[in-house]
Z-matrix of the N, CA and C atoms (Angstrom, degrees):
N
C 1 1.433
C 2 1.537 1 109.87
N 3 1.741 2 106.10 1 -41.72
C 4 1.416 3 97.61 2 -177.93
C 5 1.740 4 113.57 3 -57.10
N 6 1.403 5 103.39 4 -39.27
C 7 1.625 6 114.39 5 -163.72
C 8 1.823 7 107.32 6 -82.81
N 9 1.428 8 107.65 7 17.61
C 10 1.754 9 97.32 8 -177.47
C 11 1.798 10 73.32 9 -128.31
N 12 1.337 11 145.65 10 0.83
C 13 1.855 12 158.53 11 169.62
C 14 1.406 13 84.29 12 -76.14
N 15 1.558 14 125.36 13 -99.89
C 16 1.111 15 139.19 14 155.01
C 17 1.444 16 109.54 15 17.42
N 18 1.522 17 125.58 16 -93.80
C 19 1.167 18 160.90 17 -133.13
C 20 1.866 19 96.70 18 -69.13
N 21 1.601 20 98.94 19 -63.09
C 22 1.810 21 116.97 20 162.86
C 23 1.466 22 108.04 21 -55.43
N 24 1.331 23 139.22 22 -39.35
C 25 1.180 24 124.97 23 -171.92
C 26 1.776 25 110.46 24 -66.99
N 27 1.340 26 98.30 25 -47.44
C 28 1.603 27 108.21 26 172.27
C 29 1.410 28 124.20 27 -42.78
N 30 1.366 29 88.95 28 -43.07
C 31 1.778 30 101.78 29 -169.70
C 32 1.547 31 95.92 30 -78.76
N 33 1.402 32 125.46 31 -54.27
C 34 1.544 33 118.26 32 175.22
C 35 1.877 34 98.69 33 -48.23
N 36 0.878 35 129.93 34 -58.94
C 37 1.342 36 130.90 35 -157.30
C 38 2.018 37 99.60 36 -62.05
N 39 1.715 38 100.83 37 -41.58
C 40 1.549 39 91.33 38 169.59
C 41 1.547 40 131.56 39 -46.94
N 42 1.793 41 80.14 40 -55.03
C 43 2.134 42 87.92 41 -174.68
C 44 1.528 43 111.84 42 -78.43
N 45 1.889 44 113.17 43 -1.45
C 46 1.535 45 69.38 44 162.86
C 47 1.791 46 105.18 45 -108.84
N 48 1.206 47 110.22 46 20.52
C 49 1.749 48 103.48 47 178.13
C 50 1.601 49 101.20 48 -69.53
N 51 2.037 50 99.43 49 -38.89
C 52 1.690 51 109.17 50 -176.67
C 53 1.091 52 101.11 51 -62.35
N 54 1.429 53 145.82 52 -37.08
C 55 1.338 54 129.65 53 -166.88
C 56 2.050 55 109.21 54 -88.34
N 57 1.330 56 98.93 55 -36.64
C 58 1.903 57 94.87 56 159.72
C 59 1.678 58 115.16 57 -48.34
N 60 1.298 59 115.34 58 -51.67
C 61 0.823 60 103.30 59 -139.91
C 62 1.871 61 99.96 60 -91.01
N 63 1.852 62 117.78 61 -9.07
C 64 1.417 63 129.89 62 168.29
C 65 1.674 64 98.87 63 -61.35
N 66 1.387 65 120.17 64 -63.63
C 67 1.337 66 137.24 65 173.12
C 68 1.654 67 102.14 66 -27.38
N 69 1.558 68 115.53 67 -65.91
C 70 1.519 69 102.26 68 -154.94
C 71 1.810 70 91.97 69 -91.37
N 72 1.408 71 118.43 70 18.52
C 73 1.564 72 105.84 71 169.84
C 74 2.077 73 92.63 72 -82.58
N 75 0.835 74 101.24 73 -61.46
C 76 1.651 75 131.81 74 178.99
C 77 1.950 76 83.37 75 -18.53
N 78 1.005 77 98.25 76 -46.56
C 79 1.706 78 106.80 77 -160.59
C 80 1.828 79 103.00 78 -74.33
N 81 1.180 80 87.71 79 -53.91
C 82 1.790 81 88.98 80 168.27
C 83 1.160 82 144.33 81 -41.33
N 84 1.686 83 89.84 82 -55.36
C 85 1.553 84 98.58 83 159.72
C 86 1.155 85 138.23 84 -66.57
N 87 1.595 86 98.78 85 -25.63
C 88 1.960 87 99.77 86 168.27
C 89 1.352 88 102.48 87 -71.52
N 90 1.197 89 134.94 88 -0.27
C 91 1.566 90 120.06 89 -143.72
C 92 1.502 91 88.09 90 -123.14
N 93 1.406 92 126.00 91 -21.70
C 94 1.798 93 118.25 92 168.40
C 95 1.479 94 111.20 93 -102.17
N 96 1.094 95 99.10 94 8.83
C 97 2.176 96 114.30 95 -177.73
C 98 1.610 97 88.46 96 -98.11
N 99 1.484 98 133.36 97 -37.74
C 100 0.817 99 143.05 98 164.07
C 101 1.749 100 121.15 99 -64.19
N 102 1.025 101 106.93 100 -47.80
C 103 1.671 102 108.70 101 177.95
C 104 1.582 103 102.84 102 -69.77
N 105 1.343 104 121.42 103 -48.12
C 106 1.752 105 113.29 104 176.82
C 107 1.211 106 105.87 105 -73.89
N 108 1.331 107 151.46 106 -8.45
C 109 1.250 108 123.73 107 134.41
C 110 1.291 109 140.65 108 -47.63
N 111 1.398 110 102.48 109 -38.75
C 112 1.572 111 114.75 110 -169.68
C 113 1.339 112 99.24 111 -75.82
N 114 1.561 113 122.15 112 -31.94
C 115 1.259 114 118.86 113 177.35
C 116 1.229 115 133.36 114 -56.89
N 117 1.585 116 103.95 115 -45.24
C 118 1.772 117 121.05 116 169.65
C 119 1.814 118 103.67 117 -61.04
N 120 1.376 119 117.08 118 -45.98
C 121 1.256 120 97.67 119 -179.16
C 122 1.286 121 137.50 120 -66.37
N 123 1.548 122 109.82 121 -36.50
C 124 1.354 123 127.41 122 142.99
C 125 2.008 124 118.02 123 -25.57
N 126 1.018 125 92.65 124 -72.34
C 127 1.663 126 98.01 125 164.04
C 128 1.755 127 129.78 126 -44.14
N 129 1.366 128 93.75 127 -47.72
C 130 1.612 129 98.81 128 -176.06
C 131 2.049 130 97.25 129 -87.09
N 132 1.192 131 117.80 130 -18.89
C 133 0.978 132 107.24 131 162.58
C 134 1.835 133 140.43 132 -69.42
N 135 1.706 134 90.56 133 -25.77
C 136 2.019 135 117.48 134 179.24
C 137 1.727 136 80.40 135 -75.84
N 138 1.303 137 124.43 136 -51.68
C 139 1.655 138 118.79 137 -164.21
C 140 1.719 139 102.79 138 -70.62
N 141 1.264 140 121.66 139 -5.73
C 142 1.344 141 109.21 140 175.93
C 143 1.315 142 112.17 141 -86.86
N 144 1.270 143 85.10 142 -46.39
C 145 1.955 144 101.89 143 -172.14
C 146 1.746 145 101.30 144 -65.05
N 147 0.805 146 128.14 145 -39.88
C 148 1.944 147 125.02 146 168.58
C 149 1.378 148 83.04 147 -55.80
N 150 1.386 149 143.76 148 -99.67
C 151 1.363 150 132.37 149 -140.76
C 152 1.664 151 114.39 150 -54.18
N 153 1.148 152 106.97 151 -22.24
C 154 1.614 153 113.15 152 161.72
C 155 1.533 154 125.19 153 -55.45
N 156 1.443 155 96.43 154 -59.13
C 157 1.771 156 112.50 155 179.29
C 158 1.693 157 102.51 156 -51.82
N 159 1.307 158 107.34 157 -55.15
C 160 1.660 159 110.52 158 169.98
C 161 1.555 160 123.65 159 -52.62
N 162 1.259 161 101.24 160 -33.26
C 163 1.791 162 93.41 161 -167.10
C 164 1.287 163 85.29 162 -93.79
N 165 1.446 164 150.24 163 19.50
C 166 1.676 165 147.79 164 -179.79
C 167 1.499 166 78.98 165 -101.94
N 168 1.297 167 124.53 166 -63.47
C 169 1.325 168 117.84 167 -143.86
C 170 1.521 169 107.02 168 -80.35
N 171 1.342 170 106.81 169 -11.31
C 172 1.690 171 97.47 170 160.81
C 173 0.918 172 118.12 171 -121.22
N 174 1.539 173 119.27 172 25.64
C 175 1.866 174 115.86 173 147.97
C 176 1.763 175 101.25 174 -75.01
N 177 1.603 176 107.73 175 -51.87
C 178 1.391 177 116.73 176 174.51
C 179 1.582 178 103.95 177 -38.52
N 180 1.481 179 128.87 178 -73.88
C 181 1.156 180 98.53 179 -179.86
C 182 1.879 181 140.00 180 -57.37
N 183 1.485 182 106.25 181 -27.32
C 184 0.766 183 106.00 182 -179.23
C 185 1.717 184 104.14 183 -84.23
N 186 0.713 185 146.50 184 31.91
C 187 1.708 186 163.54 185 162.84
C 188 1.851 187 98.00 186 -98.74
N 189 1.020 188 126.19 187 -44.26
C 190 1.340 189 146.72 188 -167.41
C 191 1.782 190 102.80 189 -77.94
N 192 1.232 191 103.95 190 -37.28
C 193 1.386 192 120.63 191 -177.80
C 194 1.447 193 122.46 192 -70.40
N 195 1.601 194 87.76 193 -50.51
C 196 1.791 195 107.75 194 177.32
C 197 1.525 196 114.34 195 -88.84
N 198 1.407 197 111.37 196 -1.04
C 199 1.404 198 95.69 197 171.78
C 200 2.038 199 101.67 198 -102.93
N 201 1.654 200 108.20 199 12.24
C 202 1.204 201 108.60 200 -177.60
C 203 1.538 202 84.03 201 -89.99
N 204 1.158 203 113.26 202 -76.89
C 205 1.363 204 141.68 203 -174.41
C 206 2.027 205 89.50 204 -18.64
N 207 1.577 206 109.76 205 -63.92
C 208 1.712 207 98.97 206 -172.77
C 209 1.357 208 107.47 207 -57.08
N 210 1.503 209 131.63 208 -23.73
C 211 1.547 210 112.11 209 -155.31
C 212 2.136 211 85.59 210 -78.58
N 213 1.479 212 106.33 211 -61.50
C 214 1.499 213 102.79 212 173.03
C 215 1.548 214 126.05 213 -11.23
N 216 1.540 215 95.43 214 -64.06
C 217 1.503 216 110.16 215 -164.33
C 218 2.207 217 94.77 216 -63.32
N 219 1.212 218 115.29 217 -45.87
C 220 1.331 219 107.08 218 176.70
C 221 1.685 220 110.88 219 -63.07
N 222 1.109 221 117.17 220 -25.11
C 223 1.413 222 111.23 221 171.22
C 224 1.643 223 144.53 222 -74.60
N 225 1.429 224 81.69 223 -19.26
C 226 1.319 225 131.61 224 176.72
C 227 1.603 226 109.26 225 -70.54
N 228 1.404 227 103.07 226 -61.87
C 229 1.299 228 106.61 227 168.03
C 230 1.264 229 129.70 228 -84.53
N 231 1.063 230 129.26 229 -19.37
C 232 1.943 231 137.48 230 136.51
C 233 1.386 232 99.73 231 -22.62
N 234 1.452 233 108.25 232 -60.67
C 235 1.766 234 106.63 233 -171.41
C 236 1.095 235 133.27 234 -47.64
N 237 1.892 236 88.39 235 -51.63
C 238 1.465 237 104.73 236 -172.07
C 239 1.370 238 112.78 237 -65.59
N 240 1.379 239 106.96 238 -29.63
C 241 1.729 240 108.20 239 -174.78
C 242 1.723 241 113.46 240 -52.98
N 243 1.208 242 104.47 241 -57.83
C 244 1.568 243 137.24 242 163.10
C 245 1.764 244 96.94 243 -23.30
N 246 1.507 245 107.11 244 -78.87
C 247 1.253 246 107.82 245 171.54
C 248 1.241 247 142.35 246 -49.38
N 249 1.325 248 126.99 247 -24.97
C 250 1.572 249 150.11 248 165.95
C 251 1.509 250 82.73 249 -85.61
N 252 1.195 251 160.55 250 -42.66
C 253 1.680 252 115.84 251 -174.04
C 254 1.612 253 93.39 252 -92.59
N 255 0.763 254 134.51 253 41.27
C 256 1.849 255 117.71 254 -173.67
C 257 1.692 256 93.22 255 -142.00
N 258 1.163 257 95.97 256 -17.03
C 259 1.778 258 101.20 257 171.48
C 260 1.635 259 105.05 258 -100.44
N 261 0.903 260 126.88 259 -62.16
C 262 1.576 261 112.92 260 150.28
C 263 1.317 262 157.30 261 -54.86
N 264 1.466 263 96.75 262 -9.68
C 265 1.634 264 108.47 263 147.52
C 266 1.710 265 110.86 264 -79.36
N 267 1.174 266 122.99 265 -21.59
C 268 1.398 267 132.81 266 -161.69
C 269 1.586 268 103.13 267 -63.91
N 270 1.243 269 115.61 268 150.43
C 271 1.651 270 113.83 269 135.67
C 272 1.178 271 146.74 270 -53.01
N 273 1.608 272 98.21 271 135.62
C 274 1.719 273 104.86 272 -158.51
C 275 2.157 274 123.41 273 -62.50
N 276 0.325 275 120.09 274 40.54
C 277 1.565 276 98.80 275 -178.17
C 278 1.671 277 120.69 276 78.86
N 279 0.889 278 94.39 277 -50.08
C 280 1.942 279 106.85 278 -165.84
C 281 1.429 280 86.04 279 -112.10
N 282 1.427 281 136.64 280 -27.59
C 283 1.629 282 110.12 281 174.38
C 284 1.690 283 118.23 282 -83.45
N 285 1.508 284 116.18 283 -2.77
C 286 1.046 285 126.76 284 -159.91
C 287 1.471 286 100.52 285 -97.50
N 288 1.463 287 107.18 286 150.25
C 289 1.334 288 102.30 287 176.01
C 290 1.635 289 107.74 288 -111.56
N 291 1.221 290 106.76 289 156.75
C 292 1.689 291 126.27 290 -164.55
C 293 1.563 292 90.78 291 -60.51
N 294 0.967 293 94.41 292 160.26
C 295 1.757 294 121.16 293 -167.83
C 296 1.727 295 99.61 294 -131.88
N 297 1.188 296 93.69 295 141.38
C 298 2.026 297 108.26 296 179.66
C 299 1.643 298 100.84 297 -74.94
N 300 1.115 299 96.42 298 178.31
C 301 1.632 300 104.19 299 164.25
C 302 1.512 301 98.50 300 -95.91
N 303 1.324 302 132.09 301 -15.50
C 304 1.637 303 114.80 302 -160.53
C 305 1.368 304 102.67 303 -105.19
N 306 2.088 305 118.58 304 -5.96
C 307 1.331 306 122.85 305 158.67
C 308 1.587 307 102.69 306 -73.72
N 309 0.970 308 141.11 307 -57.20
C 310 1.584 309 137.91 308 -166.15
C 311 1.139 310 125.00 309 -111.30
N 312 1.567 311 123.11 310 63.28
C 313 1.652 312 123.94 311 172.67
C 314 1.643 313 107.13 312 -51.35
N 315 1.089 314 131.90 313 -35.90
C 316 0.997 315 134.69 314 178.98
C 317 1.221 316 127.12 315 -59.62
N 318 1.430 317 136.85 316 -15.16
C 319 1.090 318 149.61 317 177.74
C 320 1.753 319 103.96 318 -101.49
N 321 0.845 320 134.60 319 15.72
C 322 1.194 321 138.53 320 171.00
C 323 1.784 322 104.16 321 -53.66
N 324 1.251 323 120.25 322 163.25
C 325 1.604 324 125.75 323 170.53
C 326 1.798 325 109.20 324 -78.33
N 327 1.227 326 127.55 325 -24.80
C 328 1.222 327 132.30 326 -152.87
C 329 1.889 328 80.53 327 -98.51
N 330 1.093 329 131.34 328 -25.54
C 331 2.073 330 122.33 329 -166.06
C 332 1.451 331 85.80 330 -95.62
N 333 1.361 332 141.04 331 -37.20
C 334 1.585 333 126.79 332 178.08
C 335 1.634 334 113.25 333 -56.55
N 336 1.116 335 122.79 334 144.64
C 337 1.226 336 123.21 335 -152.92
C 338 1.744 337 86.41 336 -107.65
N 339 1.609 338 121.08 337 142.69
C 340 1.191 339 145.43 338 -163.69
C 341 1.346 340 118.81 339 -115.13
N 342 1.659 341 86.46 340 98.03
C 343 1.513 342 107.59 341 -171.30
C 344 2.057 343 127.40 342 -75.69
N 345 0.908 344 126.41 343 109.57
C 346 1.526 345 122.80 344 -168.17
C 347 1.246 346 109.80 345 -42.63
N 348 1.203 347 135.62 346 124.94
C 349 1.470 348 127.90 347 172.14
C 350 1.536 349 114.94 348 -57.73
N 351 1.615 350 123.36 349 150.26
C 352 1.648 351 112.36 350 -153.04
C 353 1.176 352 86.80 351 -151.91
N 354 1.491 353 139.34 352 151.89
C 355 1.495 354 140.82 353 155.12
C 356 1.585 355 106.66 354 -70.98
N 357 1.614 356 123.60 355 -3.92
C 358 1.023 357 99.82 356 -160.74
C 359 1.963 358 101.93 357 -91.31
N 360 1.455 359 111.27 358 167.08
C 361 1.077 360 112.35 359 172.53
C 362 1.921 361 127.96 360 -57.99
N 363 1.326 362 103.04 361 -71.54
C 364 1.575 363 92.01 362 163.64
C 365 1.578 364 133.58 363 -49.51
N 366 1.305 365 113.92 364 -21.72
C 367 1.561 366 107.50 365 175.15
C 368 1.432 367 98.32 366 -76.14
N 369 1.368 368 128.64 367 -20.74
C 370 2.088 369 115.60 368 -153.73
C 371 2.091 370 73.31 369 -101.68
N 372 1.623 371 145.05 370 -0.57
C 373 0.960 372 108.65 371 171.87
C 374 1.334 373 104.30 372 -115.81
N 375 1.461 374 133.23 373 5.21
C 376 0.998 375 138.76 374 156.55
C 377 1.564 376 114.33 375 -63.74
N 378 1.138 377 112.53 376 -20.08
C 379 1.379 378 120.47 377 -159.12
C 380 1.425 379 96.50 378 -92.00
N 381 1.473 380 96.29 379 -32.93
C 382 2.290 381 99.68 380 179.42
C 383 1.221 382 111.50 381 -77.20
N 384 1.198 383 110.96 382 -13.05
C 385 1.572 384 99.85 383 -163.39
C 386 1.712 385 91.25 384 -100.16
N 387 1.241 386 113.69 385 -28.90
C 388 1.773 387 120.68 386 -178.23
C 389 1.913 388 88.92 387 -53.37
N 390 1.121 389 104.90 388 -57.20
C 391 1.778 390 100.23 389 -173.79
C 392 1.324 391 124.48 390 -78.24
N 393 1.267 392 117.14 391 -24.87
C 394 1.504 393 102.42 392 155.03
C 395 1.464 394 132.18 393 -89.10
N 396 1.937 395 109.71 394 6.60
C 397 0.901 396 106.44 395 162.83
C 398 2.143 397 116.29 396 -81.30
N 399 1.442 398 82.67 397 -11.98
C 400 2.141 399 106.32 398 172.56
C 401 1.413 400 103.06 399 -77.63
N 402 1.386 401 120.87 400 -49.83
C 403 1.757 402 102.74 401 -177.90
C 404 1.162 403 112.03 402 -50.46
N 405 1.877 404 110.75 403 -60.38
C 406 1.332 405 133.77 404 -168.11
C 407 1.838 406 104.92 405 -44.57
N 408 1.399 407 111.43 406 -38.80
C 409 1.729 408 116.24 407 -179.20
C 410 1.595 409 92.12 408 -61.75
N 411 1.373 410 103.09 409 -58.91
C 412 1.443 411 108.05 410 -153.72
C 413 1.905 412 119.81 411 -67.72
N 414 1.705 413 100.17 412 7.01
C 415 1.354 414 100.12 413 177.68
C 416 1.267 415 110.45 414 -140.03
N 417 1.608 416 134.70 415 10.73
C 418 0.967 417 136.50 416 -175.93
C 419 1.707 418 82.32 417 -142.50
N 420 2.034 419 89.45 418 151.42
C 421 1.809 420 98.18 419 -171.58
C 422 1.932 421 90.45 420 -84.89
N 423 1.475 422 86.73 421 143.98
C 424 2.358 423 80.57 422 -175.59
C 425 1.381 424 93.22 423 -91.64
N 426 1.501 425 124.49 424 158.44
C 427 1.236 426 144.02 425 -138.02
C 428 1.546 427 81.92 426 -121.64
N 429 1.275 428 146.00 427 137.63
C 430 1.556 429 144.29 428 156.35
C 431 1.491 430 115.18 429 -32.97
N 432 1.316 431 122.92 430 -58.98
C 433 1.264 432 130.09 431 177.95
C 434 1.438 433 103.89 432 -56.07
N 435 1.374 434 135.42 433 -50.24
C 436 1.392 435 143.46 434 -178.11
C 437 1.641 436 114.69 435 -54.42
N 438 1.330 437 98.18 436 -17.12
C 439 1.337 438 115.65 437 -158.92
C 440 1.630 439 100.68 438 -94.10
N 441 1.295 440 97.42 439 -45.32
C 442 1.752 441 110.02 440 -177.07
C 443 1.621 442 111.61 441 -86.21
N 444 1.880 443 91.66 442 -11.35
C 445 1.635 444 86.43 443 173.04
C 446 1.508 445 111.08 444 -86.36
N 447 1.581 446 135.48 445 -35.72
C 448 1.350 447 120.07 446 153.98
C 449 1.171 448 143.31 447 -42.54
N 450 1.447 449 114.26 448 -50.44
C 451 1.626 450 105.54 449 163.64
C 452 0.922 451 165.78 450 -19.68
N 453 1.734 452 98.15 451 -32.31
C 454 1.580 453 102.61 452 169.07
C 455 2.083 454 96.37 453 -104.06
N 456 1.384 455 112.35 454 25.79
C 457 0.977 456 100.72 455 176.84
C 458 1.787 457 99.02 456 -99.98
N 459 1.308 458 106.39 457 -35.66
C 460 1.551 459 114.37 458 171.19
C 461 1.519 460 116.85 459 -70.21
N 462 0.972 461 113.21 460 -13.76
C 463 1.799 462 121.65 461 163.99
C 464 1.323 463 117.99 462 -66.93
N 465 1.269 464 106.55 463 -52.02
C 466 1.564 465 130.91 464 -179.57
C 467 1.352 466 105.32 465 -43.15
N 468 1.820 467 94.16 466 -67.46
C 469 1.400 468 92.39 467 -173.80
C 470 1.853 469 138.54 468 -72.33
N 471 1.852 470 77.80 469 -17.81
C 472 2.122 471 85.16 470 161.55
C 473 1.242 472 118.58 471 -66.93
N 474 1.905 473 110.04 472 -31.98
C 475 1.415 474 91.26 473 -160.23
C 476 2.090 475 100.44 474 -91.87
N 477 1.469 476 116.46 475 15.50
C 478 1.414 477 105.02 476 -164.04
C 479 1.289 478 72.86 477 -95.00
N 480 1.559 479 127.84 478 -71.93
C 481 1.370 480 101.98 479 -168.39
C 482 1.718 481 142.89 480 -50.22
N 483 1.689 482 97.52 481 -19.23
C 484 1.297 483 91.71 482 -178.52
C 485 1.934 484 116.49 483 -65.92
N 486 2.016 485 99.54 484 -28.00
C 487 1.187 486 114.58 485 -179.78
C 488 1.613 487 114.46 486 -58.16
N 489 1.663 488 116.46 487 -30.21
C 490 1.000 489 123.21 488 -167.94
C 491 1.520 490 122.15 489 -81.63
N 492 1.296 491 106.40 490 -26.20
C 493 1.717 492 137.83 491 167.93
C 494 1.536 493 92.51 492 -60.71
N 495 1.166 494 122.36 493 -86.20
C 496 1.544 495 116.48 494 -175.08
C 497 1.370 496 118.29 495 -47.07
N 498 1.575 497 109.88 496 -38.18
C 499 1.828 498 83.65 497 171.82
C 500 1.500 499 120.36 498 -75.74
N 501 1.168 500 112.57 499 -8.11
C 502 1.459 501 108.03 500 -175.02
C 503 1.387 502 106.71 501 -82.31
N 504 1.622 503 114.65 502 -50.85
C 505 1.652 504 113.36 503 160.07
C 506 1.463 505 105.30 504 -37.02
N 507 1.648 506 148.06 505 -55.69
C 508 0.870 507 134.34 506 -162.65
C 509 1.829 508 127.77 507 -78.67
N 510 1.411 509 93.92 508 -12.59
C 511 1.404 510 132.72 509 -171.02
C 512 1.492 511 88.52 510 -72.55
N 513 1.516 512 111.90 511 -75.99
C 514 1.739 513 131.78 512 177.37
C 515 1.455 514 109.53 513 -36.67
N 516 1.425 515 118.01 514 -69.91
C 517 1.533 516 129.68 515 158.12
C 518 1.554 517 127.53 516 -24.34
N 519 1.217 518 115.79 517 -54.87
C 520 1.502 519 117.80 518 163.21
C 521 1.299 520 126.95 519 -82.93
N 522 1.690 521 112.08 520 -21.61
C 523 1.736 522 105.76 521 155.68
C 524 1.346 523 114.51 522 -60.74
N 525 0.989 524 129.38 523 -41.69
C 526 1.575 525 133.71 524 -159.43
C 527 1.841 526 106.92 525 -91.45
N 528 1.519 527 92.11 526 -14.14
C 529 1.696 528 84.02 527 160.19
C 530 1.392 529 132.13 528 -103.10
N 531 1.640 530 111.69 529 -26.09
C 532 1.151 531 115.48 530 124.84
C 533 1.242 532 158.47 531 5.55
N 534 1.519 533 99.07 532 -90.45
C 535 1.600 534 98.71 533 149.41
C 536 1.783 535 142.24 534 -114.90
N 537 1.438 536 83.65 535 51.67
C 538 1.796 537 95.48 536 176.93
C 539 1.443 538 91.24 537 -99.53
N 540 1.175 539 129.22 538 24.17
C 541 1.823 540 131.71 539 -174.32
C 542 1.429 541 93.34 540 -89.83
């Protein structure tokens, strides 16, 4: 009697080790269903942080860009100032007398430098003063020195816009890397 007491206790003591031990499989498997998650996130998280380090290093450049781009734009406007008193000290239009084409090759439409049309405000008055600095060629004979004194004003203005094109490409470039996250 003791050994069929015995015998049931074992067997109770078996099915419930079998039922612990179904239970803590149950547990396992959530628990490595759980680790390959954590793993992928881990992963898509190392792949965020690279596209981070990158989009730093081309804000940095483009930070590098725009502090080129500001010294220009102040130089730019040094110029222009220069140019608004040298056009307003100038002669008017109607006091000036007509100029040949074989006095001023230089005033041709093709040597003025060709500005992108822009909504923004300073490019549409940069753009007036580029053409009345073209009437002003085109009706007064230009002096050589006068001639070498614009130039680096038409430089200026190729190289601000060309500067301004690249930051905006770079502008575009780091939005779109940004938010492809």
């Amino acid at each position: 009697m003791t050994g069929i007491i015995l015998d049931s206790v074992l067997m109770l003591l078996l099915v419930v080790a079998i039922g612990y031990g179904i239970r803590l499989e149950r547990k396992l498997v959530a628990l490595r269903v759980g680790q390959l998650a954590f793993a992928g996130a881990v992963t898509e998280l190392n792949t965020a942080a690279g596209r981070a380090e990158a989009a730093l290093a081309s804000l940095r450049a483009s930070g590098q860009e725009t502090d080129l781009l500001h010294d220009r734009i102040i130089k730019a406007r040094a110029v222009k100032q220069e140019l608004e008193a040298l056009i307003a000290r100038g002669p008017t239009r109607e006091a000036a007398a007509p100029v040949t084409a074989e006095a001023a090759p230089e005033a041709t439409p093709s040597s003025r430098p060709v500005l992108v049309s822009d909504t923004d405000e300073k490019t549409r008055r940069m753009a007036s003063l580029v053409e009345r600095i073209g009437g002003v060629a085109a009706t007064v004979k230009p002096r050589p020195e006068a001639v070498k004194q614009f130039a680096p004003v038409f430089q200026a203005l190729a190289a601000n816009q060309a500067a301004q094109q690249s930051l905006n490409r770079a502008r575009r470039s780091l939005d779109d890397d940004l938010f492809a996250a």
